[in-house]
N, C-alpha and C positions, 0 to 999 in steps of 0.2 A: 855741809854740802848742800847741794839742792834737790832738783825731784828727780824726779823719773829722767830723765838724760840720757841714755840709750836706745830709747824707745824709737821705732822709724818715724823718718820727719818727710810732708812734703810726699811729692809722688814722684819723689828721685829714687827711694832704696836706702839712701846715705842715712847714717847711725852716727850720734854722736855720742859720746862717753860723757861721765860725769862732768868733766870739764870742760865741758865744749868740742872739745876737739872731733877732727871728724874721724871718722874709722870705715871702712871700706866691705866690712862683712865676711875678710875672708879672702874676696876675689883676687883673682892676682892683675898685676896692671893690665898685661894682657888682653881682661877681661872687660877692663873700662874704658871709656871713648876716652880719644887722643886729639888732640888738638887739630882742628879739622881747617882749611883754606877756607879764610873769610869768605871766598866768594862763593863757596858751595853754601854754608850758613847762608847767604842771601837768597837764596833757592827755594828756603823754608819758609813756612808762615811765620811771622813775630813770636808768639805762644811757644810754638815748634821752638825757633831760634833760642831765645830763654831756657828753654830745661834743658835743648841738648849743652848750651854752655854751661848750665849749672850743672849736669851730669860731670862735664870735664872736669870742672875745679876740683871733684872730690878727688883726684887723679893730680900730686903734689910736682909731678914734670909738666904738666898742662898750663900751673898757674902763672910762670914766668912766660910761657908765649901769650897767655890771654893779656897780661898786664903790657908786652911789647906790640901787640898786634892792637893795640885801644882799645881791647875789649870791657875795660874798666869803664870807661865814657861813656861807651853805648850801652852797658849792663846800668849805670846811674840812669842814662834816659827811658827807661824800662820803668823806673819807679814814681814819673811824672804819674797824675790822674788819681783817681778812686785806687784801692786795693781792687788787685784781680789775679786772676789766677798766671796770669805775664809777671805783674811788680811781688807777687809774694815768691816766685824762683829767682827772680832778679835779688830780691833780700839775700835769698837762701846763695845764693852764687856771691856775693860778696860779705857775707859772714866767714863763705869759704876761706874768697880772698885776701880778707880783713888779717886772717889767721897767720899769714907771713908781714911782717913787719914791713917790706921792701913795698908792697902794696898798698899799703893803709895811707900814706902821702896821696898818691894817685888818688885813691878814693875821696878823700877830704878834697883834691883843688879841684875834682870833678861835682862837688855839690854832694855831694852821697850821703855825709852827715847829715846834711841840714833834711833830706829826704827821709833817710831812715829817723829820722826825731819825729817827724811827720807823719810818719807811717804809724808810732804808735800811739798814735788816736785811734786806731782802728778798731775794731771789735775784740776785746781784752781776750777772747780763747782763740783768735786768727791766728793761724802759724804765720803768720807775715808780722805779729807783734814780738815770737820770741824769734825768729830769724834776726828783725832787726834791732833789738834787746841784745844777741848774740853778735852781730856786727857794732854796737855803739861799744858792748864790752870790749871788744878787741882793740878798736879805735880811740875809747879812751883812756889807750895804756900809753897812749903818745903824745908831744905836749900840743903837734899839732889839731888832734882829735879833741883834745881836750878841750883847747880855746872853742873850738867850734861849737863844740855841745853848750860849752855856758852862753856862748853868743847868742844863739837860737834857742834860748832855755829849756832845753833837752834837758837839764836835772829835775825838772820839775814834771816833765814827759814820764822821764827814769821812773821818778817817786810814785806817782799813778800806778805804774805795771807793777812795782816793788809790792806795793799794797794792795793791789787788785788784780794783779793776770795771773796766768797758770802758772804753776811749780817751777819749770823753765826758766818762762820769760821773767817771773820775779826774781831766780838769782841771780841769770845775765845783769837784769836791772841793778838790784844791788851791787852787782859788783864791779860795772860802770857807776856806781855812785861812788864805790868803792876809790876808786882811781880820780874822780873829780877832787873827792877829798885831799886824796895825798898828792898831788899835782909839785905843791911844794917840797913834799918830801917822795924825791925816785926811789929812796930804799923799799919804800911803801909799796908803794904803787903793786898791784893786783896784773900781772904780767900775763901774755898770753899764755895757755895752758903748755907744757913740755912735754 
């Protein structure tokens, strides 16, 4: 298994369990933000706009209006520039997304692989490296995720974190290497967490 993985991530609240997945703390939906009218989000500062989307996705009714409303496109344009505290929610919000299958398409033609591979150049203990360590996992359980990572040599990204990031980000890492591996073989393949 890997490290520490329940630990809070990020300045959302959100917990994730050994395998990634995300867990809520307890609260009940009621308790977490709901899919808000795009136009009120436009209201907010950018920064603002980011975590309250990322607050949603950990709320699994939210992530089919985010992904129908574009919010996948504009959460990728989030991760343009330096790391900062906007692209490391924007990570953290499409790890979320990454986590249903129906989204990980969207993510990949919106550029979001080739971003999140980019991303982990960043400072090996930044939460924005196992965020998007935890979104390439997800993304390379799919053949379209997969092609991307090797195009943009993200395995070689992967292997860096593997061997040098935090307890985290190196099992995400491996276990998106994990999945480049068996590409060929789908029985293989290291599936999103159940």
């Amino acid at each position: 298994g890997g490290g520490g993985g329940g630990g809070s991530r990020g300045g959302s609240g959100g917990k994730r369990d050994s395998d990634g997945r995300r867990r809520c703390g307890g609260t009940s939906s009621t308790d977490r933000p709901r899919a808000a009218a795009p136009t009120l989000l436009t209201l907010l500062p950018a920064p603002l706009q980011i975590r309250t989307i990322e607050a949603m996705t950990f709320d699994e009714d939210n992530l089919e209006t985010i992904r129908k409303e574009g919010g996948i496109r504009r959460i990728v344009g989030m991760l343009q520039g330096s790391p900062s505290e906007a692209s490391s929610a924007a990570a953290e919000a499409l790890w979320n997304l990454a986590a249903e299958n129906a989204n990980c398409s969207d993510i990949c033609a919106a550029g979001g692989v080739e971003h999140l591979v980019r991303l982990l150049g960043a400072d090996l203990d930044a939460p924005i490296v196992t965020a998007s360590a935890g979104a390439l996992w997800y993304l390379s359980a799919t053949s379209q995720g997969c092609e991307i990572i090797r195009r943009v040599n993200g395995a070689a990204a992967l292997q860096r974190v593997k061997r040098s990031g935090g307890a985290d980000a190196a099992h995400y890492s491996a276990s998106a290497l994990d999945n480049l591996t068996a590409l060929r073989s789908p029985a293989k393949v290291n599936p999103h967490p159940s």
